[in-house]
C-alpha positions in Angstrom: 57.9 134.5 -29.2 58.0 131.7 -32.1 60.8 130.2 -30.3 61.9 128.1 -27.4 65.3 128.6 -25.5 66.7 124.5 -24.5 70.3 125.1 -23.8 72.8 127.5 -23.5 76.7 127.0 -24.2 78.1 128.0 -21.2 77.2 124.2 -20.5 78.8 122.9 -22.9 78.2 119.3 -22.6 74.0 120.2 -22.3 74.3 122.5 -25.6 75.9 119.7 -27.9 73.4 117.0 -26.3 70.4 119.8 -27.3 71.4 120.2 -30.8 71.9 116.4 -31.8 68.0 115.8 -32.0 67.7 119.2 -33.9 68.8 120.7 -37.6 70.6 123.8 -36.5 72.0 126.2 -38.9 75.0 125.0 -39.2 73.9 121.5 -39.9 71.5 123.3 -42.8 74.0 125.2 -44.3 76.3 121.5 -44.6 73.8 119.7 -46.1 72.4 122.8 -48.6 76.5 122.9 -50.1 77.3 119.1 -49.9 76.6 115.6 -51.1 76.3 112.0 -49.5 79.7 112.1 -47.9 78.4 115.4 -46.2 74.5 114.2 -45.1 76.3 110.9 -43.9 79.0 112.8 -41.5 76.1 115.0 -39.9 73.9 111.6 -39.5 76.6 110.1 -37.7 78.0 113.5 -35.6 73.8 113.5 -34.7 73.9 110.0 -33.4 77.2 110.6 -31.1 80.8 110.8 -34.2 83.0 113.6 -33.4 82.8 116.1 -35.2 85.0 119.6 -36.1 86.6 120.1 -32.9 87.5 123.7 -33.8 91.2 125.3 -34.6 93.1 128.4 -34.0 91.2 130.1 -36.5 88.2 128.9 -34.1 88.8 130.1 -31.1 90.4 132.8 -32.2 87.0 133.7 -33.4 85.7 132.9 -30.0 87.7 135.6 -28.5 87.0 138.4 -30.1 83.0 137.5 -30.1 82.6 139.7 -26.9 84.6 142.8 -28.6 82.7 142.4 -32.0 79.1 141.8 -30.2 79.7 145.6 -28.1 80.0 147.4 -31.7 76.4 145.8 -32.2 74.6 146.7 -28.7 73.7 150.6 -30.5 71.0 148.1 -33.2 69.1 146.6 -30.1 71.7 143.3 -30.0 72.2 141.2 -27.4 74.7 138.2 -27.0 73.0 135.0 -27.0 74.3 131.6 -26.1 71.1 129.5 -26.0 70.3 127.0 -28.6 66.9 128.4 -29.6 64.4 126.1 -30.9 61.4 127.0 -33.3 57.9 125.8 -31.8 56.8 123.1 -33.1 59.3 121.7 -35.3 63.0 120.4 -34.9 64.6 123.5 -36.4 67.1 125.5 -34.1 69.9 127.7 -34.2 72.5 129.5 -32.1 72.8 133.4 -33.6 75.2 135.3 -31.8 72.9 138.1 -31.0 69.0 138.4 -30.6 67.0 141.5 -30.7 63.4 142.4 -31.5 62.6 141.2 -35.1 66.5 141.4 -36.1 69.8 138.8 -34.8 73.1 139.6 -35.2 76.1 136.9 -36.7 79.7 137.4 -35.8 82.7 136.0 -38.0 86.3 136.9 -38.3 88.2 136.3 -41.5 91.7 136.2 -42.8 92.3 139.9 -44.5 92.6 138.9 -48.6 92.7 142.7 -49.5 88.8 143.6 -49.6 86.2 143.5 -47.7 83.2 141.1 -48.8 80.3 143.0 -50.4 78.1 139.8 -49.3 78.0 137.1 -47.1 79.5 134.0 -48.7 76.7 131.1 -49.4 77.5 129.2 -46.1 76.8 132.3 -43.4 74.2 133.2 -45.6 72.4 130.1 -45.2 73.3 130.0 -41.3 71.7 133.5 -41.0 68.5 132.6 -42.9 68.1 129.8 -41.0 68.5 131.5 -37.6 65.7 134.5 -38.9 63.3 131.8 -39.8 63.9 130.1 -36.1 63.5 133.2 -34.6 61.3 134.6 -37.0 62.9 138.0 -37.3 63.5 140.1 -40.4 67.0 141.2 -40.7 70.0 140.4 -39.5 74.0 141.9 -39.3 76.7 140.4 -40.0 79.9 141.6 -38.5 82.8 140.5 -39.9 86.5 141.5 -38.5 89.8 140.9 -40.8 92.6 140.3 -39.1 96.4 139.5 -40.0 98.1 137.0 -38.3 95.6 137.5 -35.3 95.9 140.9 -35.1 92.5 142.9 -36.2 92.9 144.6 -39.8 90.4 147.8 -38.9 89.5 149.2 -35.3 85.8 148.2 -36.3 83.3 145.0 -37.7 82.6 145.6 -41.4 79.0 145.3 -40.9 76.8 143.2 -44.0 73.0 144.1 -44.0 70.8 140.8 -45.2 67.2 140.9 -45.5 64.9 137.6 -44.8 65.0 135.5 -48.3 61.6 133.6 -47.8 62.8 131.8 -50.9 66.0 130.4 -49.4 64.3 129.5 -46.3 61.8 127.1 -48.2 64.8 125.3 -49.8 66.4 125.3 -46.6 63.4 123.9 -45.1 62.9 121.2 -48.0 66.5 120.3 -47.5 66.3 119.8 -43.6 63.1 117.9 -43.5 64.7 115.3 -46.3 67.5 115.2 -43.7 65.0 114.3 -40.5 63.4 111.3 -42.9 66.3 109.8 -43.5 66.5 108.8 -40.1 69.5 107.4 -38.1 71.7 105.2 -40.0 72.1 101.6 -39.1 74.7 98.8 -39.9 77.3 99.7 -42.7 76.3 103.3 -43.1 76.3 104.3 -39.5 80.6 103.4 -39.9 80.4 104.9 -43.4 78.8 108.1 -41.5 81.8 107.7 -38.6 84.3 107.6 -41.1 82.8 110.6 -43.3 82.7 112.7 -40.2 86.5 111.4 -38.8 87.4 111.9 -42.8 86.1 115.3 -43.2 88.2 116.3 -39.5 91.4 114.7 -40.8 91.4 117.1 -44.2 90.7 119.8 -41.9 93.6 119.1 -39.6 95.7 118.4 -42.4 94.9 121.6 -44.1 96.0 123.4 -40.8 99.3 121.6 -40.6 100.1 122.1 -44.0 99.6 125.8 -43.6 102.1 125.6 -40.7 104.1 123.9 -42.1 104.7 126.3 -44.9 104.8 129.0 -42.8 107.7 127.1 -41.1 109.6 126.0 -43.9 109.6 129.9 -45.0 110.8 130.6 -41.2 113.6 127.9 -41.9 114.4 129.0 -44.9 115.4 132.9 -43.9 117.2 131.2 -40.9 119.7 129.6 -44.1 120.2 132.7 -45.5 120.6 134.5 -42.2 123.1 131.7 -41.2 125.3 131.2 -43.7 125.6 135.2 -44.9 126.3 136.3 -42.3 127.4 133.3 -39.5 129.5 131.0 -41.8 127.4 128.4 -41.9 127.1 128.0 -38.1 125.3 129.6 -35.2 124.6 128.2 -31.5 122.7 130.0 -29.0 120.8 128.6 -25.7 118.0 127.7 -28.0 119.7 125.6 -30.7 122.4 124.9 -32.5 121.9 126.1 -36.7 124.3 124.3 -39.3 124.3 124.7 -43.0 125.7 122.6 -45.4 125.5 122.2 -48.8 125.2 118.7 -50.1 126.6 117.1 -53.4 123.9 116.0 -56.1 122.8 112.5 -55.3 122.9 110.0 -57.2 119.6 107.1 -57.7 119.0 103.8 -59.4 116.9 104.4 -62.6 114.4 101.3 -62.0 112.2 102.6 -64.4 114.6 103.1 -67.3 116.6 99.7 -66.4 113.1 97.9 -66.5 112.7 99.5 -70.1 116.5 98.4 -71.2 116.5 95.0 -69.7 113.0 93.7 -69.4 113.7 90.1 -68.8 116.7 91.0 -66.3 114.2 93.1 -63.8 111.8 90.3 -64.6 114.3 87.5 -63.2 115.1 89.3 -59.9 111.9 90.8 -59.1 110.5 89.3 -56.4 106.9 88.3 -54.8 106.7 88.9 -51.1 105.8 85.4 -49.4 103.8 87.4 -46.5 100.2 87.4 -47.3 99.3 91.4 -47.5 96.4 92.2 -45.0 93.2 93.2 -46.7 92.4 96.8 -47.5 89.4 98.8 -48.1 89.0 101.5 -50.2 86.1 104.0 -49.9 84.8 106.5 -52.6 82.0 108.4 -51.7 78.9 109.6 -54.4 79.9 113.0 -56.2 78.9 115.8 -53.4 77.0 117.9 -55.2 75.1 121.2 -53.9 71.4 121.0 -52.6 
């Protein structure tokens, strides 16, 4: 066995602890696809930030693992939930299933009308990474659609990938960059906490947006339904609906008066006498791919 088992997940707390001192394949596959902004929120998620804290897509992922893995257990796989660290270096990984010489990778994934015919470039680089931990050969991907949380197909669409020895050595080059760089001290330590906060805030945003949209088009079929067919007004025990329809509103043109009367805007536009509080702006180097 090239590899050493450190901690597993069903200790949480011990399984995050374990991976901060390593480069795991999920850290590998962040740094291979981004930039500064990217190397400087894994620094600062290895020396104690928060990092992704997961979402519905998440766990809804984490549900089904047990399900998906039972499809697998006919190729030799077994579920895994050790951290699994390579001898003699700081390299680790987590796959979802270990057998002899081949692991196994769960994922689900929205249904966009066709299956993948490959694995996109991040699992890709998670999987090469987890062979060349646990020096196997081969490993499955199972992937299950779903709609609205609600499996696509009654089985995984499995994805056969072969150990890329090429991959591996730019994976390799990339992580040992990575373990030079050291902890970051002073202003890029907060630049690190603030990449890794900033990164969680876009995907939290991202995930309210998309709720929100789905919301407004829930909101929007409640107008029609209402006022079609309830005059404009419905109450229940669970709310009370009203539609109205509102006259076109009327606005001050500041722009175009400014334009007409240049010196009048001038004359009554005034300066705040509260001193503003400072502000600072941060714009990270171009990310680009490693």
């Amino acid at each position: 066995m090239a590899y050493t088992r450190i901690a597993s997940s069903e200790d949480r707390e011990a399984w995050l602890e374990a991976r901060r001192g390593l480069v795991t394949a999920t850290d590998v596959a962040r740094l291979a696809s981004g930039g500064p902004k990217t190397w400087a929120a894994v620094a600062a998620e290895k020396n104690g930030a928060r990092g992704f804290g997961g979402n519905r897509y998440t766990q809804w992922g984490s549900e089904r693992e047990a399900v998906i893995a039972r499809q697998l257990h006919t190729y030799g796989l077994d579920p895994n939930t050790w951290v699994l660290q390579k001898d003699g270096t700081r390299y680790a990984a987590t796959p979802d299933l270990v057998g002899m010489g081949i692991i196994g990778e769960i994922k689900t994934a929205v249904w966009k009308g066709e299956k993948w015919s490959q694995a996109p470039k991040g699992y890709y680089d998670q999987i090469q990474w987890a062979l060349m931990v646990t020096d196997s050969e081969e490993a499955i991907l199972a992937v299950e659609y779903h709609e609205d949380f609600r499996p696509k197909f009654f089985d995984a669409h499995l994805i056969n990938i072969v150990r890329d020895e090429e991959r591996i050595g730019q994976l390799v080059e990339t992580a040992d960059r990575f373990l030079q760089e050291g902890p970051p001290t002073g202003v890029d330590r907060l630049l690190g906490e603030y990449a890794a906060l900033d990164e969680r805030a876009a995907e939290l945003e991202a995930l309210a947006s998309s709720a929100r949209a789905e919301a407004d088009e829930v909101k929007e079929l409640l107008l029609k339904e209402v006022d079609a067919h309830h005059s404009g007004e419905y109450s229940s025990p669970v709310a009370r609906v009203k539609v109205s329809h509102p006259k076109p509103a009327s606005r001050f043109d500041q722009a175009g008066f400014k334009k007409a009367h240049p010196a009048l805007a001038k004359e009554f536009t005034k300066t705040s006498d509260k001193t503003p509080d400072p502000r600072v702006s941060v714009t990270f180097a171009k990310e680009e791919a490693a």
